[in-house]
Predicted model as a PDB file, atoms N, CA, C, CB and O in Angstrom, pLDDT in the B-factor column:
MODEL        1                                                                  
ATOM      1  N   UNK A   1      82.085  72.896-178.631  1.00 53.00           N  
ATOM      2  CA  UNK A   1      81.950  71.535-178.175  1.00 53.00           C  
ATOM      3  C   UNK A   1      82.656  71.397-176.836  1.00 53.00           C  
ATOM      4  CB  UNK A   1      82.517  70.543-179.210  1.00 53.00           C  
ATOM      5  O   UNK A   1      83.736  71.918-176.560  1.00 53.00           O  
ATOM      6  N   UNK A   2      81.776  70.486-175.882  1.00 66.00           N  
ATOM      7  CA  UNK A   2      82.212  70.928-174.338  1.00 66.00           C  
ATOM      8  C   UNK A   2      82.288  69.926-174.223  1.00 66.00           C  
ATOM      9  CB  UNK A   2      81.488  71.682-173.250  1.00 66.00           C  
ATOM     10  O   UNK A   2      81.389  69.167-174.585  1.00 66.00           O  
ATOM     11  N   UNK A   3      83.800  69.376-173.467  1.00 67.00           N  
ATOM     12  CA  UNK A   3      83.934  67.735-173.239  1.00 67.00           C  
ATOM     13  C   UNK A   3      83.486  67.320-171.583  1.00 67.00           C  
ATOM     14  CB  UNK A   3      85.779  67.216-173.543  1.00 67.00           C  
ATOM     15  O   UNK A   3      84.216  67.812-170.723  1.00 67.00           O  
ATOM     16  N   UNK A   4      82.734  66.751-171.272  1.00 71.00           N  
ATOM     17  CA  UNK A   4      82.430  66.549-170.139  1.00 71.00           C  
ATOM     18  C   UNK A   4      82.554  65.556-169.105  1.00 71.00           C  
ATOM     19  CB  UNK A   4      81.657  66.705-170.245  1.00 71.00           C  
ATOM     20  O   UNK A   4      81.790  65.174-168.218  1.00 71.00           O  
ATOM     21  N   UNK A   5      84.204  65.108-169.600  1.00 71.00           N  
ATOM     22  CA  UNK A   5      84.604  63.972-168.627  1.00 71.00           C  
ATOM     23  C   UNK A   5      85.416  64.885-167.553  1.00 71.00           C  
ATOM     24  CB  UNK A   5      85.620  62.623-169.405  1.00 71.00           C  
ATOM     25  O   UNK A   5      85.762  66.015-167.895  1.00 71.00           O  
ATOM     26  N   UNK A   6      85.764  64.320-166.058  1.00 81.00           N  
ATOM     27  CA  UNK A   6      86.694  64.588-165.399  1.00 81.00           C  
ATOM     28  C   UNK A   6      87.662  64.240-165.652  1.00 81.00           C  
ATOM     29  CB  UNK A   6      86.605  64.420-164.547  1.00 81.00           C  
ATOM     30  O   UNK A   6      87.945  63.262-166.344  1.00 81.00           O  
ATOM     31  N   UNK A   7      88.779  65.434-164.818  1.00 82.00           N  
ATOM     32  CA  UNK A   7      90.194  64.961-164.785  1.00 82.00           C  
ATOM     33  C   UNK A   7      90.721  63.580-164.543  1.00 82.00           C  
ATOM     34  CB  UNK A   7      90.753  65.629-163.903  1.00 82.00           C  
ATOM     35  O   UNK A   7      91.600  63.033-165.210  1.00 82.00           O  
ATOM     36  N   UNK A   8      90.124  63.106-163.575  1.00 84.00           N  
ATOM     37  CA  UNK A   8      89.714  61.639-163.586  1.00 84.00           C  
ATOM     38  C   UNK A   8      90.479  60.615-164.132  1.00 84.00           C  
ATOM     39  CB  UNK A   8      88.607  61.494-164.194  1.00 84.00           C  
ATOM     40  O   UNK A   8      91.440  59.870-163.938  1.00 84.00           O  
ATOM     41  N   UNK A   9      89.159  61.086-165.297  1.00 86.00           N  
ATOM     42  CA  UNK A   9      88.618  59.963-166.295  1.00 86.00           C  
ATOM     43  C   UNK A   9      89.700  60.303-167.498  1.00 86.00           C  
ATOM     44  CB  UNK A   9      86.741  60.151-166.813  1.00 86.00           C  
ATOM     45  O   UNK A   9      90.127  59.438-168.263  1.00 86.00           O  
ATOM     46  N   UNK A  10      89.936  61.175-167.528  1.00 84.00           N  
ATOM     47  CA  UNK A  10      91.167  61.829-168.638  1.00 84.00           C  
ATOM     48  C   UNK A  10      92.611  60.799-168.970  1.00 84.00           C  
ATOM     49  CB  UNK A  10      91.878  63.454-167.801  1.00 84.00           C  
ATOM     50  O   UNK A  10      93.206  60.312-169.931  1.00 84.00           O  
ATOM     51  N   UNK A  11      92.717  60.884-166.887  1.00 85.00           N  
ATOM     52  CA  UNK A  11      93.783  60.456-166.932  1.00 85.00           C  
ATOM     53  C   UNK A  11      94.109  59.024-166.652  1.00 85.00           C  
ATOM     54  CB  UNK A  11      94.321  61.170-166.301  1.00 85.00           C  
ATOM     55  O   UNK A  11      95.267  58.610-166.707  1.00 85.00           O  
ATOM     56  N   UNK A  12      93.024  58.222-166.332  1.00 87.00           N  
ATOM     57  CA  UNK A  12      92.526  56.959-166.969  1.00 87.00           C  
ATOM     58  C   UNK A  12      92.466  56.375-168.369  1.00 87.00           C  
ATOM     59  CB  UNK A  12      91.461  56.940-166.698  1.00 87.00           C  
ATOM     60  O   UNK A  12      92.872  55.235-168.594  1.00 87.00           O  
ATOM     61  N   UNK A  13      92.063  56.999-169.115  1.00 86.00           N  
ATOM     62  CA  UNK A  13      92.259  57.277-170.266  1.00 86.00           C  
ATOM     63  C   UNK A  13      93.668  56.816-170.818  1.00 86.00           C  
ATOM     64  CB  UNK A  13      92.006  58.567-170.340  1.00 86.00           C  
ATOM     65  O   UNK A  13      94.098  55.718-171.173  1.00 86.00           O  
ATOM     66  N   UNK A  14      94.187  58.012-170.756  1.00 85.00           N  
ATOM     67  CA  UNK A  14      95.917  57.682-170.883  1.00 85.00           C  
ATOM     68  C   UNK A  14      96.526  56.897-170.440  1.00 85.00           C  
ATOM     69  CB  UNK A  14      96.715  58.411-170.522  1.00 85.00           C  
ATOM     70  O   UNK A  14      97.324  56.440-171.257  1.00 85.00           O  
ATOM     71  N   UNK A  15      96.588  56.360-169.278  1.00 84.00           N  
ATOM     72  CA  UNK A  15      97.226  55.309-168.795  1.00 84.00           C  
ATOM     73  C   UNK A  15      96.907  53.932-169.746  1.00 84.00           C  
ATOM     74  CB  UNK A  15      96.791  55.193-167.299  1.00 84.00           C  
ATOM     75  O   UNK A  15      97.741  53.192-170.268  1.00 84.00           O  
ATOM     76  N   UNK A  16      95.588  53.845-169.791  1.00 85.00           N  
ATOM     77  CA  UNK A  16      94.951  52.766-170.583  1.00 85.00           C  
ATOM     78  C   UNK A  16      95.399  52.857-172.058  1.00 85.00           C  
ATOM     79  CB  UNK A  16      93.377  52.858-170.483  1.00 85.00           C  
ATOM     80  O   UNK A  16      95.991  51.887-172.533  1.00 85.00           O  
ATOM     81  N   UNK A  17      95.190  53.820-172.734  1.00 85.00           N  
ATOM     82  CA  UNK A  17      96.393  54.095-173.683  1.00 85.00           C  
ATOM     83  C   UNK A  17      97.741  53.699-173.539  1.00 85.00           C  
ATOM     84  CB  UNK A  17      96.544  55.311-173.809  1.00 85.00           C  
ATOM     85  O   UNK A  17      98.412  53.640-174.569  1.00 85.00           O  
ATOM     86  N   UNK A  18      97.991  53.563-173.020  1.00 82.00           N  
ATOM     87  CA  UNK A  18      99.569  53.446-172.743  1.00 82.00           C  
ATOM     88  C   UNK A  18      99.809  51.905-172.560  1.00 82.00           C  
ATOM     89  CB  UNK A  18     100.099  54.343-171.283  1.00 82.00           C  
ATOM     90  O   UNK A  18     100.675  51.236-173.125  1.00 82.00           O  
ATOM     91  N   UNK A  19      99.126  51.593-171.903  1.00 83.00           N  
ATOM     92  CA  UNK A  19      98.873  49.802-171.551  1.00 83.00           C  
ATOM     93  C   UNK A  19      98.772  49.096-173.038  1.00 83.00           C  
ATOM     94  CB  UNK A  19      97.087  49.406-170.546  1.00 83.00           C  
ATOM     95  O   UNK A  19      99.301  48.066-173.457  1.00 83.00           O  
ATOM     96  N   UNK A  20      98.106  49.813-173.522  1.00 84.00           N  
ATOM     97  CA  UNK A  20      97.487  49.290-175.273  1.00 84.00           C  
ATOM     98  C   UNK A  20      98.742  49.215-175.681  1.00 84.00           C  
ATOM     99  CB  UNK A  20      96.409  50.461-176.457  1.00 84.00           C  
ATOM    100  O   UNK A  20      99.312  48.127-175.588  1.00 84.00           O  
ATOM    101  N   UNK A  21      99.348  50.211-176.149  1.00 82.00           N  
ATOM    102  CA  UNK A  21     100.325  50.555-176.856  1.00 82.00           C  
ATOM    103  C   UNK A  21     101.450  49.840-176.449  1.00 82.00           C  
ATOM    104  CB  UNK A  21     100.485  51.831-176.845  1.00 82.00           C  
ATOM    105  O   UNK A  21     102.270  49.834-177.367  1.00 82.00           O  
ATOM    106  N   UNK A  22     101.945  49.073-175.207  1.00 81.00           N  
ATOM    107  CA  UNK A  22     102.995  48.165-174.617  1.00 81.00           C  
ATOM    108  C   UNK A  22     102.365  46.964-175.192  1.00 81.00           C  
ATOM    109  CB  UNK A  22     103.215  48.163-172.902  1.00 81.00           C  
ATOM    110  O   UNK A  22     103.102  46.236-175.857  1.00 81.00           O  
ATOM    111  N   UNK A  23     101.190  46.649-175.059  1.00 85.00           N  
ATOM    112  CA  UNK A  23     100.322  45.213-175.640  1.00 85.00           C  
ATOM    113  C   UNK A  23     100.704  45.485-177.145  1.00 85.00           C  
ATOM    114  CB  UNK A  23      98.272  45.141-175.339  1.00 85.00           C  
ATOM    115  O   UNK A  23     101.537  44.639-177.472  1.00 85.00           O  
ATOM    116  N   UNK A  24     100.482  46.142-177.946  1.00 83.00           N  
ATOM    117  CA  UNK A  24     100.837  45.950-179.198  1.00 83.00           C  
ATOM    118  C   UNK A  24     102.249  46.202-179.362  1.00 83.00           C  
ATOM    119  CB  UNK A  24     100.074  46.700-180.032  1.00 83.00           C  
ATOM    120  O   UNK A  24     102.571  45.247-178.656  1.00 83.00           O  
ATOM    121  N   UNK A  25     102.992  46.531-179.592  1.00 82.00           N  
ATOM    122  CA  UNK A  25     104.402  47.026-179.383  1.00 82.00           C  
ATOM    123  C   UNK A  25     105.009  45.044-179.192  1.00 82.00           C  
ATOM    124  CB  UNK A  25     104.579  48.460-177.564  1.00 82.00           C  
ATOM    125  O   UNK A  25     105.617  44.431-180.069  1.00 82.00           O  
ATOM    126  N   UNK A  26     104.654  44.561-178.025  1.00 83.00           N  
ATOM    127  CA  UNK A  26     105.053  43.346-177.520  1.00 83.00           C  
ATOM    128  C   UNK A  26     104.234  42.506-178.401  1.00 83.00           C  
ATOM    129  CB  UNK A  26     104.851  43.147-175.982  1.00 83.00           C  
ATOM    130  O   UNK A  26     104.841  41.436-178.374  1.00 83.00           O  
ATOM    131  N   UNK A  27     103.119  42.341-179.240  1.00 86.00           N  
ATOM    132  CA  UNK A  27     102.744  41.700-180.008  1.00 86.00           C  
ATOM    133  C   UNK A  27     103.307  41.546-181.441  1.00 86.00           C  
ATOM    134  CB  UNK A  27     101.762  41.985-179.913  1.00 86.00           C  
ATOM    135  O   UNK A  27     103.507  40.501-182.059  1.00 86.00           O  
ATOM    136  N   UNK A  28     103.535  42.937-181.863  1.00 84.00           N  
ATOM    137  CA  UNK A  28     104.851  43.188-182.993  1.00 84.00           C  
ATOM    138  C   UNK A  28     105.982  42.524-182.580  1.00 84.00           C  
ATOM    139  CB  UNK A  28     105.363  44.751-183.184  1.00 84.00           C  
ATOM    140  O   UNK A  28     106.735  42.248-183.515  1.00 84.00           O  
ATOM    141  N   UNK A  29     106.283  42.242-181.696  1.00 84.00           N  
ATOM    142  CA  UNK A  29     107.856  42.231-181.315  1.00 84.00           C  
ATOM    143  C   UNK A  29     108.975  43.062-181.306  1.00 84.00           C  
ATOM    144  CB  UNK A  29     108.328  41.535-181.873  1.00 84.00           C  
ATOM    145  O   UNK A  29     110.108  42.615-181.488  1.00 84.00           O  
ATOM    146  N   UNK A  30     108.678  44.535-181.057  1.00 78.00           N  
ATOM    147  CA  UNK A  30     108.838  45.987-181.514  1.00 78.00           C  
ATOM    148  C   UNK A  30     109.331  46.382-179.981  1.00 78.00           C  
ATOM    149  CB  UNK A  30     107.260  46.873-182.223  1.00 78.00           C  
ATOM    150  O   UNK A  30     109.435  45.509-179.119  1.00 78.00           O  
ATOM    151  N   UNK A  31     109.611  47.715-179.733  1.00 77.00           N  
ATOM    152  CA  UNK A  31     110.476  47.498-178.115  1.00 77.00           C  
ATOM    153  C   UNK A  31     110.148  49.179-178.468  1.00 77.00           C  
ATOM    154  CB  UNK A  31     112.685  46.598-177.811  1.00 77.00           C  
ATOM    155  O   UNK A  31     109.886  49.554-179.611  1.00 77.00           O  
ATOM    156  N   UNK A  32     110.201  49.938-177.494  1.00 72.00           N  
ATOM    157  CA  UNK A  32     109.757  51.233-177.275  1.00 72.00           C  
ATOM    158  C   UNK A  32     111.171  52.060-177.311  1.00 72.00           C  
ATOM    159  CB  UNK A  32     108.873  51.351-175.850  1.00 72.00           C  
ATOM    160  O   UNK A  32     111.788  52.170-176.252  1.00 72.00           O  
ATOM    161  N   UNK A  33     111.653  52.593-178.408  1.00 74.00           N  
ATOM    162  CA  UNK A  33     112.997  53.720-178.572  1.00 74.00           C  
ATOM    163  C   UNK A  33     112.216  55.124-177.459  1.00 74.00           C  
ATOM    164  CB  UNK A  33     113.318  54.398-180.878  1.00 74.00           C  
ATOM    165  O   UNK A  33     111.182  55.680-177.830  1.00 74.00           O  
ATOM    166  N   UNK A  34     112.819  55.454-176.316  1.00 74.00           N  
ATOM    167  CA  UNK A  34     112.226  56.357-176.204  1.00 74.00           C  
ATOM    168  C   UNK A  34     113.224  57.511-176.165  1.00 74.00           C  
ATOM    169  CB  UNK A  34     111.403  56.169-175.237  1.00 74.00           C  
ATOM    170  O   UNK A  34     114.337  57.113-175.822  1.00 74.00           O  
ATOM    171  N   UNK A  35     113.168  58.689-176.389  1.00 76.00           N  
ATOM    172  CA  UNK A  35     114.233  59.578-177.055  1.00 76.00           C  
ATOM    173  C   UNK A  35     114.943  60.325-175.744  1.00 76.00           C  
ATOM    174  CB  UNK A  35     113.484  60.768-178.238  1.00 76.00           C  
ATOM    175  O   UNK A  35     114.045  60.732-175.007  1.00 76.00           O  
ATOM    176  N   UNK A  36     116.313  60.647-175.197  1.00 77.00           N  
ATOM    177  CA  UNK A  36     116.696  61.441-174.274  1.00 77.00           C  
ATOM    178  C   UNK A  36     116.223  62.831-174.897  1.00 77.00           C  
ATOM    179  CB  UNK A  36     118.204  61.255-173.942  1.00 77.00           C  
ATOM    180  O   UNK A  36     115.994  63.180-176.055  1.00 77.00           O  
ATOM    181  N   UNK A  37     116.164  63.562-173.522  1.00 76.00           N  
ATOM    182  CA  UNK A  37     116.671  64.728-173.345  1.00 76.00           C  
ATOM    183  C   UNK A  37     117.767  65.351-174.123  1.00 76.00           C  
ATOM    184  CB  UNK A  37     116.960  64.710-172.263  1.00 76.00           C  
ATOM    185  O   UNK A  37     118.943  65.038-173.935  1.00 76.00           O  
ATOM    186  N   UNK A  38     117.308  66.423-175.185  1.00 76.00           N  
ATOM    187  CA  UNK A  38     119.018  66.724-175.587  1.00 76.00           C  
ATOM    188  C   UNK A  38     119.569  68.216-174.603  1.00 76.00           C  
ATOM    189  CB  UNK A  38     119.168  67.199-177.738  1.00 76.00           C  
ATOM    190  O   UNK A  38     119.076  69.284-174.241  1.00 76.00           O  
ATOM    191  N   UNK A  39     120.466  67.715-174.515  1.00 88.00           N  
ATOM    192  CA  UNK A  39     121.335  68.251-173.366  1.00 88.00           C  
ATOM    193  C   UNK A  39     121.792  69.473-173.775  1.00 88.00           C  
ATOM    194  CB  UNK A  39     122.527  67.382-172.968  1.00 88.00           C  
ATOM    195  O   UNK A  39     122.026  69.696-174.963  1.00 88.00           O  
ATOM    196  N   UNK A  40     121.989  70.534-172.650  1.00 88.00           N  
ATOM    197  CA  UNK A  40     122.226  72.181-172.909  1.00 88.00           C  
ATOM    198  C   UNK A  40     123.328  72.191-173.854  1.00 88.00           C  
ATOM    199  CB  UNK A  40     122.672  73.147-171.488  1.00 88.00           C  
ATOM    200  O   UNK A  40     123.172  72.530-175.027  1.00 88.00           O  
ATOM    201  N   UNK A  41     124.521  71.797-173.329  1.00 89.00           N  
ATOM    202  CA  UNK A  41     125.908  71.750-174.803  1.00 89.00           C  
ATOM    203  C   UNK A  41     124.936  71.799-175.826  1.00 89.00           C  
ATOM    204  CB  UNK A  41     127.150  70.035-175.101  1.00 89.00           C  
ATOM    205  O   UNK A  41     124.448  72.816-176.319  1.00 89.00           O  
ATOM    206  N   UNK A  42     124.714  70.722-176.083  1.00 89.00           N  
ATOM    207  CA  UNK A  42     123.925  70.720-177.459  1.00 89.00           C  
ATOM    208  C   UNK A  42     122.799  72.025-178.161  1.00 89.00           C  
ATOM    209  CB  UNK A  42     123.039  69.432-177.259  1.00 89.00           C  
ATOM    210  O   UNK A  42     122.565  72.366-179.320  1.00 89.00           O  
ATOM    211  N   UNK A  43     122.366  72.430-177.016  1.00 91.00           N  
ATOM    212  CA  UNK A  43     121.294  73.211-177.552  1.00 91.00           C  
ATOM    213  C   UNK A  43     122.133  74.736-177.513  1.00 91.00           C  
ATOM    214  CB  UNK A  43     119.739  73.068-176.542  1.00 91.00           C  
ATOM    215  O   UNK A  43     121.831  75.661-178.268  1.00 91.00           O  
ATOM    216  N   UNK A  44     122.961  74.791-176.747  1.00 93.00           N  
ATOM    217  CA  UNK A  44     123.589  75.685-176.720  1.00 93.00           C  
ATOM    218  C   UNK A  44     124.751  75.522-178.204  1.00 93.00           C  
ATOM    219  CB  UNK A  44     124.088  75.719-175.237  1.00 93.00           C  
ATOM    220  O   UNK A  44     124.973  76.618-178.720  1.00 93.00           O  
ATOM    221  N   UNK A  45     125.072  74.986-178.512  1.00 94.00           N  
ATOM    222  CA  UNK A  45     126.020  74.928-180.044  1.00 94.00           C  
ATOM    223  C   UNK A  45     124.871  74.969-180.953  1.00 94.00           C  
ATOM    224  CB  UNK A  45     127.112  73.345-180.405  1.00 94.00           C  
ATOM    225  O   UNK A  45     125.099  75.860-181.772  1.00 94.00           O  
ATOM    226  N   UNK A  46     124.054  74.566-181.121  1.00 95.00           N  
ATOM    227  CA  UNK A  46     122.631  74.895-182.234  1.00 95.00           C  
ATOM    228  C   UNK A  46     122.713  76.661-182.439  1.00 95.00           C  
ATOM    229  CB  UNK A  46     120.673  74.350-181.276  1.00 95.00           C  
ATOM    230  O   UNK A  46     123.044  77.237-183.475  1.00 95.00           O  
ATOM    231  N   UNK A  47     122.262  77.376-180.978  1.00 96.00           N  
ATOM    232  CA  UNK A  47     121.914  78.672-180.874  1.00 96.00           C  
ATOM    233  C   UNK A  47     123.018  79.498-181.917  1.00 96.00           C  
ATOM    234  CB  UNK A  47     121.958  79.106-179.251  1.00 96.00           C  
ATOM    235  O   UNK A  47     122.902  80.152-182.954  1.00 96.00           O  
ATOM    236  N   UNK A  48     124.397  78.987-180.835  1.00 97.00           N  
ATOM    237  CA  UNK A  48     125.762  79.818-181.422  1.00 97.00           C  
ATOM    238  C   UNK A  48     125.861  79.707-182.634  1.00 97.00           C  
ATOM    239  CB  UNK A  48     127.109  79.420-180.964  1.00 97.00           C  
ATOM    240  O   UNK A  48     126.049  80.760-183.244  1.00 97.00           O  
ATOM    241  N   UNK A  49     125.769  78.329-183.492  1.00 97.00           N  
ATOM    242  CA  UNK A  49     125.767  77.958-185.216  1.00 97.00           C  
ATOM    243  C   UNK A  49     124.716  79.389-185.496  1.00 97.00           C  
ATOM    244  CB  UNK A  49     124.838  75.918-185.815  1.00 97.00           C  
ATOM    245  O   UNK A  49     125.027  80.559-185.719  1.00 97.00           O  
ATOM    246  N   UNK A  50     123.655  78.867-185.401  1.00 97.00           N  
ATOM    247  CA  UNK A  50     122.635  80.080-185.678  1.00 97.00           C  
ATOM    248  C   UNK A  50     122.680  81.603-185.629  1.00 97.00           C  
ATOM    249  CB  UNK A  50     121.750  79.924-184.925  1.00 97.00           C  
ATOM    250  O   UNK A  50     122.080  82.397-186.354  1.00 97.00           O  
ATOM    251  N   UNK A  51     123.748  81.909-184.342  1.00 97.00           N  
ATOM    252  CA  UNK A  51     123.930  83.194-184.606  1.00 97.00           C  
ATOM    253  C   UNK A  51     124.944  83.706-185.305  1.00 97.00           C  
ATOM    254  CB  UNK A  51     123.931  83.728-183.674  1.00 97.00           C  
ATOM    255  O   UNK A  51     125.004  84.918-185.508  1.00 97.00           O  
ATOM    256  N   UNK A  52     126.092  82.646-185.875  1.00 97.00           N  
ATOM    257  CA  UNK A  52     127.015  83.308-186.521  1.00 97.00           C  
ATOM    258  C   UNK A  52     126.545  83.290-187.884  1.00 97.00           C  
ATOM    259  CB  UNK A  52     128.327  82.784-186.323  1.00 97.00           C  
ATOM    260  O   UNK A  52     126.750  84.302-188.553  1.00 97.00           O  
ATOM    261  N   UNK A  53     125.878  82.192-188.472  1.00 97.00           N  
ATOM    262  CA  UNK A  53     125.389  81.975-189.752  1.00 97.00           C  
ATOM    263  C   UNK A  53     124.106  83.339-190.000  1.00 97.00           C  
ATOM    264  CB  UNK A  53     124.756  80.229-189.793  1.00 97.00           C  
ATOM    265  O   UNK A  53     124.126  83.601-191.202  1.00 97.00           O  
ATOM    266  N   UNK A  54     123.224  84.092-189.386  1.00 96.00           N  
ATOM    267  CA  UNK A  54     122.581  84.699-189.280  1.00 96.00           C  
ATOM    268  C   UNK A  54     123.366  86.631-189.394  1.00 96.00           C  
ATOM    269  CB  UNK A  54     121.952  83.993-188.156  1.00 96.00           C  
ATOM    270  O   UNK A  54     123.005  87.657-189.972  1.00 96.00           O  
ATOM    271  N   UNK A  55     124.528  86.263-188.500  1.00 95.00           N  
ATOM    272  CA  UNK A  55     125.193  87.299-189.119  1.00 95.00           C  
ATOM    273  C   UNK A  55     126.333  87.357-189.730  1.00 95.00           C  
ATOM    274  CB  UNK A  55     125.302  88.031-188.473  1.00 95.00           C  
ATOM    275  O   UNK A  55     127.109  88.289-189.519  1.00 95.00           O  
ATOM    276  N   UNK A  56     126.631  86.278-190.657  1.00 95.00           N  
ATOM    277  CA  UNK A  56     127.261  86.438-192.051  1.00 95.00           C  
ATOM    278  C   UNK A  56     126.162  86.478-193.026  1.00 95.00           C  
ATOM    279  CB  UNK A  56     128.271  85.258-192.434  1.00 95.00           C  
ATOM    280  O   UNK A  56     126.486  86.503-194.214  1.00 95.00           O  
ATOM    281  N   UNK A  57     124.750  86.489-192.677  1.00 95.00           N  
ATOM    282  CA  UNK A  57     123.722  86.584-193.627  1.00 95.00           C  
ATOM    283  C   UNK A  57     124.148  87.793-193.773  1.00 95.00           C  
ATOM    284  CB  UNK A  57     122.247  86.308-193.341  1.00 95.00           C  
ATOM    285  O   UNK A  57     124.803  88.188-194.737  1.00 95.00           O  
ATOM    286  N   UNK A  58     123.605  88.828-192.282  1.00 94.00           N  
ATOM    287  CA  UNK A  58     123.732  90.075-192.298  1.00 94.00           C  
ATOM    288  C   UNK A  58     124.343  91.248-193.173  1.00 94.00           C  
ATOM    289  CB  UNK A  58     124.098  90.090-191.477  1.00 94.00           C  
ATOM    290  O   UNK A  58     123.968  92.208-193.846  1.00 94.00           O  
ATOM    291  N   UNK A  59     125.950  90.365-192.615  1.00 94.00           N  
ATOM    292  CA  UNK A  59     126.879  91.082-193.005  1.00 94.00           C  
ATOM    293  C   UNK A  59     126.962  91.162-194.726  1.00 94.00           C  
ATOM    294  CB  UNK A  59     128.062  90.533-192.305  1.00 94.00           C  
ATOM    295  O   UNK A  59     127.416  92.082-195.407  1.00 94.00           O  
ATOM    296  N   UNK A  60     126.358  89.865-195.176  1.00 92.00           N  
ATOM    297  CA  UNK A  60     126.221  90.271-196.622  1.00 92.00           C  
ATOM    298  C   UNK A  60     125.976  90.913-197.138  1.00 92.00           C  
ATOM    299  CB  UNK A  60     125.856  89.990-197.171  1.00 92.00           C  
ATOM    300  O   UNK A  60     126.478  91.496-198.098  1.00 92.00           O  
ATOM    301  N   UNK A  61     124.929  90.984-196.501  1.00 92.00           N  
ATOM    302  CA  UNK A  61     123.147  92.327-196.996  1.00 92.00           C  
ATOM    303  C   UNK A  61     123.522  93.600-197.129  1.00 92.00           C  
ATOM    304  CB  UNK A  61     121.669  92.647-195.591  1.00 92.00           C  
ATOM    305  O   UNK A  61     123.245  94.392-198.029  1.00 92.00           O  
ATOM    306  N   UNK A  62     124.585  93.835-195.558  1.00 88.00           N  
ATOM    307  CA  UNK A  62     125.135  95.125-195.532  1.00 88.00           C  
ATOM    308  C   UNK A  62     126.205  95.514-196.814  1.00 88.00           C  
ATOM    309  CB  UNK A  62     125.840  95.220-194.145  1.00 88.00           C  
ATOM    310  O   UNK A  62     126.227  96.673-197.227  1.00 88.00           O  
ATOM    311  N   UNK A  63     127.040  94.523-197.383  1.00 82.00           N  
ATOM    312  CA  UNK A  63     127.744  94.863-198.087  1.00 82.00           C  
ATOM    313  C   UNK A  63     127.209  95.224-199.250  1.00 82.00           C  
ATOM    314  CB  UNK A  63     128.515  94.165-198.113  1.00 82.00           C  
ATOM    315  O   UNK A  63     127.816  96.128-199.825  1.00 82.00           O  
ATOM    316  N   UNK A  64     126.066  94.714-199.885  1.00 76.00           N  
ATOM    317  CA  UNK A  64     125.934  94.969-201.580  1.00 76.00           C  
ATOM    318  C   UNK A  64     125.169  96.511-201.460  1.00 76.00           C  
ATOM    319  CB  UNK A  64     124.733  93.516-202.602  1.00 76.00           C  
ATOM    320  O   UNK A  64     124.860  97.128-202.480  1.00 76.00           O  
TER     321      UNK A  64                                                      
ENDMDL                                                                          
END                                                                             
């Protein structure tokens, strides 16, 4: 299946989407949470949790 709109029209599309979605949102009386960026610290303490928990898995395995 071959979609045969332009880039265009795509991105017309979306915008108009987006317009909708502020129109309803403001008709609810609802307000748009939109989420930050989570920040390197953060993603960087995820990794480190992960690698120590991953090798006290290890180290288990090795022991029995």
């Amino acid at each position: 299946m071959k979609d045969e709109r332009r880039f265009k029209d795509v991105i017309r599309a979306i915008k108009g989407t987006e317009k909708d979605k502020d129109k309803f949102l403001r008709a609810s009386r609802l307000s748009r949470h939109e989420r930050p960026p989570m920040e390197f610290e953060t993603v960087l303490m995820v990794m480190v949790f992960i690698t120590i928990w991953l090798g006290m898995i290890m180290f288990f395995i090795g022991t029995l």
